[in-house]
HTML snippet that shows the backbone in 3Dmol.js (N, CA, C, O; Angstrom):
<script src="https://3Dmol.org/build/3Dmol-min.js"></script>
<div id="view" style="width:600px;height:400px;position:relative"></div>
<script>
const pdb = `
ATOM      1  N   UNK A   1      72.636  69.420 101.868  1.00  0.00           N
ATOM      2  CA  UNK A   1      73.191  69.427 103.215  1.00  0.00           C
ATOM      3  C   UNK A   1      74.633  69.957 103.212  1.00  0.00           C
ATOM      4  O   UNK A   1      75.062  70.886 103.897  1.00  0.00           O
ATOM      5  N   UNK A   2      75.467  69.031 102.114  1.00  0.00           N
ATOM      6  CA  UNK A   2      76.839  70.075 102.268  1.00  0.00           C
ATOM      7  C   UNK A   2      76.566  71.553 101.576  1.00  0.00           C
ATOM      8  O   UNK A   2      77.024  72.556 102.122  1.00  0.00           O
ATOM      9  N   UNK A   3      76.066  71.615 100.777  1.00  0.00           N
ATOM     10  CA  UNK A   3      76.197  73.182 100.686  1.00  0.00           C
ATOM     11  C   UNK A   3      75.701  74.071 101.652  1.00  0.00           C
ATOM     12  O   UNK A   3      76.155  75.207 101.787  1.00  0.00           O
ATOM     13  N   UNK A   4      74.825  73.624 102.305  1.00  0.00           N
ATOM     14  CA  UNK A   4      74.006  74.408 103.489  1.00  0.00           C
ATOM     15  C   UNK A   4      75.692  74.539 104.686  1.00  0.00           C
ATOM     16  O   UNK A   4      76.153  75.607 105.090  1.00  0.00           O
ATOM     17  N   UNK A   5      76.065  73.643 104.880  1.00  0.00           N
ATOM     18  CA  UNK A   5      77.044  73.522 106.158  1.00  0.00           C
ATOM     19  C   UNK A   5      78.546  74.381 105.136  1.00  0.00           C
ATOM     20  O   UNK A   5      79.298  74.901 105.961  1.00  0.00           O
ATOM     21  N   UNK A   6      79.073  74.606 103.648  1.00  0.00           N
ATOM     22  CA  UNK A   6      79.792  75.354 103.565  1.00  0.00           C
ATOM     23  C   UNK A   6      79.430  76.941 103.392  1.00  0.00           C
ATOM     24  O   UNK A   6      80.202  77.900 103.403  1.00  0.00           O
ATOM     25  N   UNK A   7      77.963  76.909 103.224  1.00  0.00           N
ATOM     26  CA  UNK A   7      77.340  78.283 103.444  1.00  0.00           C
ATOM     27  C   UNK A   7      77.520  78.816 104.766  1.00  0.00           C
ATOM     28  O   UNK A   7      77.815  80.010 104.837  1.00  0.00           O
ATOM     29  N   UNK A   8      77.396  78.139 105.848  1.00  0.00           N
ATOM     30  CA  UNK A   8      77.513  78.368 107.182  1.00  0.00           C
ATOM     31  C   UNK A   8      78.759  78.278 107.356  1.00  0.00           C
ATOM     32  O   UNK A   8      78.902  79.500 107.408  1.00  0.00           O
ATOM     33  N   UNK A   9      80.003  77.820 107.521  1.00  0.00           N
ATOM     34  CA  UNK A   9      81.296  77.732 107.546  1.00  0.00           C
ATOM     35  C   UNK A   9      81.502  79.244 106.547  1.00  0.00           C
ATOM     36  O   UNK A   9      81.927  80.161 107.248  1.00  0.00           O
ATOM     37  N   UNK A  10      81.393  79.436 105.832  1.00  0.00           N
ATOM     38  CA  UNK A  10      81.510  80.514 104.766  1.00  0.00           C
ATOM     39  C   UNK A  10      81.355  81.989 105.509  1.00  0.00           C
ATOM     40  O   UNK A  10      82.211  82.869 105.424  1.00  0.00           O
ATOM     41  N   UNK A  11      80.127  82.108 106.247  1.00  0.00           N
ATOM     42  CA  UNK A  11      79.560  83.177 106.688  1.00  0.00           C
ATOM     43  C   UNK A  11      80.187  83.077 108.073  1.00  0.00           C
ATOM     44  O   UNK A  11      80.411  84.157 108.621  1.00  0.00           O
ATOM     45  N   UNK A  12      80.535  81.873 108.787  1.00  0.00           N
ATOM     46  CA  UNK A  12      81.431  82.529 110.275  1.00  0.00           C
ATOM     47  C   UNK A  12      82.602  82.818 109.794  1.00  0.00           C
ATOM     48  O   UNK A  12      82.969  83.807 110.428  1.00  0.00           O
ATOM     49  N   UNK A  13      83.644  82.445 108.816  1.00  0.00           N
ATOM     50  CA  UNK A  13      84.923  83.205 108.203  1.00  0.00           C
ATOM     51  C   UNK A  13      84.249  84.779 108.012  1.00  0.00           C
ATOM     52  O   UNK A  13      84.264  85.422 109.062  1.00  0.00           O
ATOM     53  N   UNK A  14      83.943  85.150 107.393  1.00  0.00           N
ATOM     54  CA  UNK A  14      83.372  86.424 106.825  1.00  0.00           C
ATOM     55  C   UNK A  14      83.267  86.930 107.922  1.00  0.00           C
ATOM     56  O   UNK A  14      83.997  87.917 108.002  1.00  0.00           O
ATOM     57  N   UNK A  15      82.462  86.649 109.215  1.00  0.00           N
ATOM     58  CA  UNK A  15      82.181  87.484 109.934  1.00  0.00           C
ATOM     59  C   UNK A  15      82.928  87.758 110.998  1.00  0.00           C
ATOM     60  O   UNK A  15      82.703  88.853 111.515  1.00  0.00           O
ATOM     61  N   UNK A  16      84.163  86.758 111.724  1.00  0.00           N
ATOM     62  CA  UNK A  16      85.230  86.973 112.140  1.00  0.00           C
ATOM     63  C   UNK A  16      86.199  87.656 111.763  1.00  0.00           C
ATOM     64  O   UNK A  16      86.865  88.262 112.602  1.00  0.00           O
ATOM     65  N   UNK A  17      86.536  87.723 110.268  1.00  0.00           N
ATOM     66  CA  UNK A  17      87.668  88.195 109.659  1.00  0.00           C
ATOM     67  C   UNK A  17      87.207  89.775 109.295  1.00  0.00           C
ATOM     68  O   UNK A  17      88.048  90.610 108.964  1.00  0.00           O
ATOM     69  N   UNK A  18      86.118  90.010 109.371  1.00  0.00           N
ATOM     70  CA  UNK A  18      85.699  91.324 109.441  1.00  0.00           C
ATOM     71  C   UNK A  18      86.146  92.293 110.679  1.00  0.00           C
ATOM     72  O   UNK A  18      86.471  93.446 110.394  1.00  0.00           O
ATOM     73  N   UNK A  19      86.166  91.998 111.629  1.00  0.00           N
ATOM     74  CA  UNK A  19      87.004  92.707 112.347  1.00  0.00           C
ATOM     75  C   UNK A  19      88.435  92.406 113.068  1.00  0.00           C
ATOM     76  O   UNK A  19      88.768  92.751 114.202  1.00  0.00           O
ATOM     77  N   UNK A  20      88.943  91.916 112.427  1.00  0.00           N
ATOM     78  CA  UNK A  20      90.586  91.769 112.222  1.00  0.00           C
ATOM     79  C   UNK A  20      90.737  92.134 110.971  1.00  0.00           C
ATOM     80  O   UNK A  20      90.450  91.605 109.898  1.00  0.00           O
ATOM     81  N   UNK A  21      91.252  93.156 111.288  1.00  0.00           N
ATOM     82  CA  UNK A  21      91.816  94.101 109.399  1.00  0.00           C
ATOM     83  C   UNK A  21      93.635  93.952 110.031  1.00  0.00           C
ATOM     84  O   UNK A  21      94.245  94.298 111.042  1.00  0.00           O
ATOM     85  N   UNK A  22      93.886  93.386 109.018  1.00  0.00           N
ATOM     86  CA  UNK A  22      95.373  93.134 109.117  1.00  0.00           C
ATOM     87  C   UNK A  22      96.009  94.718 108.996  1.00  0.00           C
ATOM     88  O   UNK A  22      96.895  94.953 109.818  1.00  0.00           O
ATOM     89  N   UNK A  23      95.665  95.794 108.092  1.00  0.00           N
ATOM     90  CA  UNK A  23      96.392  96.792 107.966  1.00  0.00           C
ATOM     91  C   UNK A  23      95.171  97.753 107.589  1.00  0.00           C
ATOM     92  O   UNK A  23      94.064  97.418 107.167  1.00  0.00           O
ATOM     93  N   UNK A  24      95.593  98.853 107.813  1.00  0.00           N
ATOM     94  CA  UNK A  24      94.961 100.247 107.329  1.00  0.00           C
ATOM     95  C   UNK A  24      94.933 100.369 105.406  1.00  0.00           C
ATOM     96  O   UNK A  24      95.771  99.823 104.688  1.00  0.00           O
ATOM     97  N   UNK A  25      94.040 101.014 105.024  1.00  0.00           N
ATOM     98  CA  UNK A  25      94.231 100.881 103.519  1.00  0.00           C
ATOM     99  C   UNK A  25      96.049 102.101 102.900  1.00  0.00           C
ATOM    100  O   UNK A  25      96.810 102.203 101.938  1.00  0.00           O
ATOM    101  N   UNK A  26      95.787 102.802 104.494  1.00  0.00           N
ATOM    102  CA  UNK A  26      97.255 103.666 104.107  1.00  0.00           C
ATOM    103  C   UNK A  26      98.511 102.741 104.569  1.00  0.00           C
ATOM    104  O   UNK A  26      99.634 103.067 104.185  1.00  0.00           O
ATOM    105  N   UNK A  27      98.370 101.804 105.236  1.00  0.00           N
ATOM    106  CA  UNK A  27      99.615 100.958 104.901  1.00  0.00           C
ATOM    107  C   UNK A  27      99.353 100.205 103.988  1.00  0.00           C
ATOM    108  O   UNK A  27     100.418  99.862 103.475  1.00  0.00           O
ATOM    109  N   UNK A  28      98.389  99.685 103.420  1.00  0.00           N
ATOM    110  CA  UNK A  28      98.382  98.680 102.769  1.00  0.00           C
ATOM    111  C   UNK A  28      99.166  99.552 101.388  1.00  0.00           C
ATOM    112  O   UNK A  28     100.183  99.086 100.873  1.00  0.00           O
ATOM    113  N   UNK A  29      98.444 101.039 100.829  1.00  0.00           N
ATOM    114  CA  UNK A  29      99.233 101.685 100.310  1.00  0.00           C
ATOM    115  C   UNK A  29     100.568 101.884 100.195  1.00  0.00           C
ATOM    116  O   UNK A  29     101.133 101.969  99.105  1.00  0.00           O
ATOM    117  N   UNK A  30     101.307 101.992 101.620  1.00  0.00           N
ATOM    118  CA  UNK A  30     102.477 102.344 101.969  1.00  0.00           C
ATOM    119  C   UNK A  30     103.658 101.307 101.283  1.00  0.00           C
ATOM    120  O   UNK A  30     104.673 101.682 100.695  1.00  0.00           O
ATOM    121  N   UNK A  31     103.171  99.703 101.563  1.00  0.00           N
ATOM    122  CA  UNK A  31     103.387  98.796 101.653  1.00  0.00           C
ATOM    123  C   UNK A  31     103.658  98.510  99.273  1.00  0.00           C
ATOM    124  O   UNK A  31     104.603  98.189  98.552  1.00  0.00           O
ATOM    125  N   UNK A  32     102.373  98.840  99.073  1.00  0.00           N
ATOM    126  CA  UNK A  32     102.591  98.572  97.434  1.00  0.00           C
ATOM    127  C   UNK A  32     103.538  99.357  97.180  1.00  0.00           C
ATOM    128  O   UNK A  32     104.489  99.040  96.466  1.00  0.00           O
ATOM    129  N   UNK A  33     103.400 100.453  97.720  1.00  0.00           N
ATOM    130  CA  UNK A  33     104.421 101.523  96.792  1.00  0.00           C
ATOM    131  C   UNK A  33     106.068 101.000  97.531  1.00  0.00           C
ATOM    132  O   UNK A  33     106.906 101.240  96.661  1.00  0.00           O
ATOM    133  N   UNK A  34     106.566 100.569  98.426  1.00  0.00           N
ATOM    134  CA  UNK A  34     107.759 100.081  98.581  1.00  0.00           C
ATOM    135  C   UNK A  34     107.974  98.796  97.568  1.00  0.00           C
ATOM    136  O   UNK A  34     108.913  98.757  96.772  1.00  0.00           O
ATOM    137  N   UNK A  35     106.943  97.701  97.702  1.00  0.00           N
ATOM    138  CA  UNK A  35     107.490  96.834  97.080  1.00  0.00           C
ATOM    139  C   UNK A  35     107.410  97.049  95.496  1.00  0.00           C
ATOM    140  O   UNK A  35     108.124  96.424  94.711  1.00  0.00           O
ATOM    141  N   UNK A  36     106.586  97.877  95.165  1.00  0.00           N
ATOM    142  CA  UNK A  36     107.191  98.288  93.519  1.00  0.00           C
ATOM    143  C   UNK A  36     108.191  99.113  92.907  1.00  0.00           C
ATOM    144  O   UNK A  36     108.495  99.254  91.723  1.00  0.00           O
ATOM    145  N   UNK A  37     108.886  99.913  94.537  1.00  0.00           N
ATOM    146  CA  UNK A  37     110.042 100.693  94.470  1.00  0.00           C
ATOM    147  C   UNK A  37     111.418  99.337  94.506  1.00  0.00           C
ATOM    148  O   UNK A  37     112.417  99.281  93.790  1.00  0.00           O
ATOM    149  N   UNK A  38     110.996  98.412  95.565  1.00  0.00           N
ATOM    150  CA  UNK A  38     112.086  97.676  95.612  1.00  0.00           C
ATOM    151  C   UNK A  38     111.922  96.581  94.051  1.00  0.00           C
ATOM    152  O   UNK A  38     112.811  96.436  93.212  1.00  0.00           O
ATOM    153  N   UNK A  39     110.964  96.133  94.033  1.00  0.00           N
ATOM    154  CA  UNK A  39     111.470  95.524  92.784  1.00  0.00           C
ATOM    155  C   UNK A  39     111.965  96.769  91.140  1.00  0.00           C
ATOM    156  O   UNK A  39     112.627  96.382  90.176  1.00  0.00           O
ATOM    157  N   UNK A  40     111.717  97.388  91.217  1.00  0.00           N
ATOM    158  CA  UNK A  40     112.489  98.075  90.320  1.00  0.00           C
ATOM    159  C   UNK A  40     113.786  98.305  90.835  1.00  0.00           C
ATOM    160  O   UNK A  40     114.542  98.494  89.882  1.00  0.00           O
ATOM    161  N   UNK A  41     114.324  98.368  91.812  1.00  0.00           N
ATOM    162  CA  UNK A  41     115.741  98.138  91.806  1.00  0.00           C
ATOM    163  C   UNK A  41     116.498  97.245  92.273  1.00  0.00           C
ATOM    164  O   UNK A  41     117.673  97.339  92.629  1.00  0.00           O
ATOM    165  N   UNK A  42     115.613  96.116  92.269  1.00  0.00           N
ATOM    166  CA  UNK A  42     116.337  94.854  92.097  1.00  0.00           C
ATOM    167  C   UNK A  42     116.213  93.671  93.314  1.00  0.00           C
ATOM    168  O   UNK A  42     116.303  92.446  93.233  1.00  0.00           O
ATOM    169  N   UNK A  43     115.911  94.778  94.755  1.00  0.00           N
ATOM    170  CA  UNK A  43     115.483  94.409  96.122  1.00  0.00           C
ATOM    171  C   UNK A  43     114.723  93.352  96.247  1.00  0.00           C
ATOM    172  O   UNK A  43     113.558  93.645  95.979  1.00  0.00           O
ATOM    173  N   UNK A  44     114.886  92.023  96.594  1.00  0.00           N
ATOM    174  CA  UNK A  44     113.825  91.185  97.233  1.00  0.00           C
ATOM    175  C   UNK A  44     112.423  91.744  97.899  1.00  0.00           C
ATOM    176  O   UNK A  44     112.845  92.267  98.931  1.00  0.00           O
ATOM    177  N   UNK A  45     111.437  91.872  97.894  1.00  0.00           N
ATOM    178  CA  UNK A  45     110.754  92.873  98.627  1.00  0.00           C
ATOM    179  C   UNK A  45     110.203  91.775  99.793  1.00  0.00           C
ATOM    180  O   UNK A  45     109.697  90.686  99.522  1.00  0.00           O
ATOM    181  N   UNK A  46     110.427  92.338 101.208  1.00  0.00           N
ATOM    182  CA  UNK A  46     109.723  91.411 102.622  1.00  0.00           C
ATOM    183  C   UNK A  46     109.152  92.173 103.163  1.00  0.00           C
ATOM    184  O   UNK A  46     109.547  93.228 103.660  1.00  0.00           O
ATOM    185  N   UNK A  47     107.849  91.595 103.121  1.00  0.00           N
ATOM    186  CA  UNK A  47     106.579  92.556 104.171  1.00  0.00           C
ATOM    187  C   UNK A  47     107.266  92.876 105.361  1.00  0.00           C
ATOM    188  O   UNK A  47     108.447  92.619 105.593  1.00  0.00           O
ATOM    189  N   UNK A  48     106.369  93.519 106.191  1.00  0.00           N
ATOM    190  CA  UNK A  48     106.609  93.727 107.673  1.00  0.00           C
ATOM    191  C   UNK A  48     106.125  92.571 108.258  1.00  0.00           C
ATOM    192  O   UNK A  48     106.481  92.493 109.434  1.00  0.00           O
ATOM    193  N   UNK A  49     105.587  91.834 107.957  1.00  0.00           N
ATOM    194  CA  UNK A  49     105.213  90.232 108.780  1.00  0.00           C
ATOM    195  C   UNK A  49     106.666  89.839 108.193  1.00  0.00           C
ATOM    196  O   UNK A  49     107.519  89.647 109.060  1.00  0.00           O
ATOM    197  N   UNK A  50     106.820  89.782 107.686  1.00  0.00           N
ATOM    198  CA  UNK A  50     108.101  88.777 106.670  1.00  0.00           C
ATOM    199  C   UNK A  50     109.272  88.908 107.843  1.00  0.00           C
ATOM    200  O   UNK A  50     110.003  88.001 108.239  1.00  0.00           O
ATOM    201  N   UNK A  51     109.249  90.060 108.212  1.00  0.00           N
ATOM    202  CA  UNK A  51     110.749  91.245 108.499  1.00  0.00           C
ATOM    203  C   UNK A  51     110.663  90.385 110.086  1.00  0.00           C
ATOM    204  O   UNK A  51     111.455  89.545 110.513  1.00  0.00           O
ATOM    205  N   UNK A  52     109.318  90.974 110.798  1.00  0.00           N
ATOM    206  CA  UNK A  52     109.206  90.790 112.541  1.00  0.00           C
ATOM    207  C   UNK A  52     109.248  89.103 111.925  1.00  0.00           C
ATOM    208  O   UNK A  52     110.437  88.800 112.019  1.00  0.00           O
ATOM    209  N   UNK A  53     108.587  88.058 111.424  1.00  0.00           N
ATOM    210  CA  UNK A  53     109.234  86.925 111.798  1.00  0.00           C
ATOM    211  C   UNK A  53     110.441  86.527 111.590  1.00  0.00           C
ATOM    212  O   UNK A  53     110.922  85.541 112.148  1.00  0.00           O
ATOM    213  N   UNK A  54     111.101  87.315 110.696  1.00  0.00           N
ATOM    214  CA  UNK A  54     112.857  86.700 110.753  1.00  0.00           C
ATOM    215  C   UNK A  54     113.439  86.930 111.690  1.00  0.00           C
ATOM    216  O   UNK A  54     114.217  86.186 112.286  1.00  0.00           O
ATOM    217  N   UNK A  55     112.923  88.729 112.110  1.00  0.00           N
ATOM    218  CA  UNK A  55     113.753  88.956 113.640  1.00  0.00           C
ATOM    219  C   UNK A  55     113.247  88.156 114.574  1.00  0.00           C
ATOM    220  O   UNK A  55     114.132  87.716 115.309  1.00  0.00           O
ATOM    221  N   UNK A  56     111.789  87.661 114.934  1.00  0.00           N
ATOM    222  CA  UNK A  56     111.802  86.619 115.974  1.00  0.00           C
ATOM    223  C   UNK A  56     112.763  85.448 115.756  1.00  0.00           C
ATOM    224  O   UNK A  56     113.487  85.004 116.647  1.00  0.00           O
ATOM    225  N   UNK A  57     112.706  84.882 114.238  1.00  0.00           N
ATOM    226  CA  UNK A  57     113.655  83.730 114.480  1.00  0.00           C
ATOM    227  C   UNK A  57     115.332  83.614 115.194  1.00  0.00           C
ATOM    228  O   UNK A  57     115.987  82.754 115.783  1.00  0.00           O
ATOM    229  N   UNK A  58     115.593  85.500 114.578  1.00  0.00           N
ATOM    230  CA  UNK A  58     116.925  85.342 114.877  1.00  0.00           C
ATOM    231  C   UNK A  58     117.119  85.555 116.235  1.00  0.00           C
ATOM    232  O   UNK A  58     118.170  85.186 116.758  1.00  0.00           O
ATOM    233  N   UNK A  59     116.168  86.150 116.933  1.00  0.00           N
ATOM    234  CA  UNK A  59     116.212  86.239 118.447  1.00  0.00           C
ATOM    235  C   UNK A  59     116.102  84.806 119.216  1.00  0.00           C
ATOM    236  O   UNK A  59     116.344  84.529 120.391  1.00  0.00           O
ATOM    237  N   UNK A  60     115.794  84.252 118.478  1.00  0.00           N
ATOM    238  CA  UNK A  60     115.530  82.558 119.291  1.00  0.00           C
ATOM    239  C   UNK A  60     116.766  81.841 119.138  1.00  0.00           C
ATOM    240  O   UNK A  60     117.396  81.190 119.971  1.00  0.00           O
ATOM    241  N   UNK A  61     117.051  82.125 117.673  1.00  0.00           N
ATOM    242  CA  UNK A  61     118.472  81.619 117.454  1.00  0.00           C
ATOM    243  C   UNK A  61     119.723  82.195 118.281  1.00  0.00           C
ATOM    244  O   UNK A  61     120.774  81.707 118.698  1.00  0.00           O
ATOM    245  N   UNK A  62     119.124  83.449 118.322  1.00  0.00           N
ATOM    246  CA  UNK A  62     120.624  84.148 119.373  1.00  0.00           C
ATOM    247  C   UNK A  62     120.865  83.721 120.950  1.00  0.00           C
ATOM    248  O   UNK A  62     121.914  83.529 121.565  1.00  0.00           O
ATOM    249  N   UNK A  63     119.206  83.631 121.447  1.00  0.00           N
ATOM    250  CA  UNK A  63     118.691  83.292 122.880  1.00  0.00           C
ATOM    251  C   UNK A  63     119.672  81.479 123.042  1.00  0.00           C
ATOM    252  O   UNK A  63     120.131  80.900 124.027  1.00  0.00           O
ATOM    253  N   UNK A  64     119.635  81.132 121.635  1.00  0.00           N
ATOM    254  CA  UNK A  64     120.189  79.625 122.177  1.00  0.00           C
ATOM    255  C   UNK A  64     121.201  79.735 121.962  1.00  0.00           C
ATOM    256  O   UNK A  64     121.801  78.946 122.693  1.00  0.00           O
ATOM    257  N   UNK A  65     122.032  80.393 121.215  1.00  0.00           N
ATOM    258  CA  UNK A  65     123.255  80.214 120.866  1.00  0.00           C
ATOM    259  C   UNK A  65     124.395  80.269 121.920  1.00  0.00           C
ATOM    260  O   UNK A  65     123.982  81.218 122.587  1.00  0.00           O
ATOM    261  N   UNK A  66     125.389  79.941 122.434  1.00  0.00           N
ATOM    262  CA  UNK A  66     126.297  80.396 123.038  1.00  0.00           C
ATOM    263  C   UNK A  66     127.484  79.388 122.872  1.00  0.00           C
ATOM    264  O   UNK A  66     127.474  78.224 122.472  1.00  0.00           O
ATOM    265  N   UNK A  67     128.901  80.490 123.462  1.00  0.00           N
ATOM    266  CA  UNK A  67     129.581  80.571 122.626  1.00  0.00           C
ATOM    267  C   UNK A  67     130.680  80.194 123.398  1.00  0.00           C
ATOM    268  O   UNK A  67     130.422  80.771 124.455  1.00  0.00           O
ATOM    269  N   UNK A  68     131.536  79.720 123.538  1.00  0.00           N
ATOM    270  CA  UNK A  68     132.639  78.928 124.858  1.00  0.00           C
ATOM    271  C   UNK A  68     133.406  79.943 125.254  1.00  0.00           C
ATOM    272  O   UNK A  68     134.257  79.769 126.126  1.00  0.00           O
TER     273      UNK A  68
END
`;
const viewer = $3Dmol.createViewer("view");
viewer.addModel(pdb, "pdb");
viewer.setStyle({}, {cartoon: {color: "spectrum"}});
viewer.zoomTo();
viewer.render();
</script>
């Protein structure tokens, strides 16, 4: 019975996540070849998810901030 119900849990992941492709295989490309450029010279490497959520944070942080 549980294996039957993680077989089924198993196969609706699979079949949802099949059409949400996070990236193209040419960014996904794009993407290795920066972060093996930045770690050879020393760079922290941050995805583009990494990047747009810091700028959302800092936009929230800026939206509240103010200043006398």
């Amino acid at each position: 019975m549980k294996f039957r119900l993680l077989v089924l849990a198993l196969g609706l992941v699979s079949l949802t996540g099949c059409s949400t492709v996070p990236m193209s295989y040419q960014e996904w490309r794009e993407e290795q070849d920066r972060r093996r450029s930045a770690v050879t010279t020393g760079i922290p490497f941050k995805s583009k998810r990494q990047l747009l959520a810091e700028g959302t944070e800092l936009q929230q942080i800026a939206a509240e901030t103010r200043f006398p």
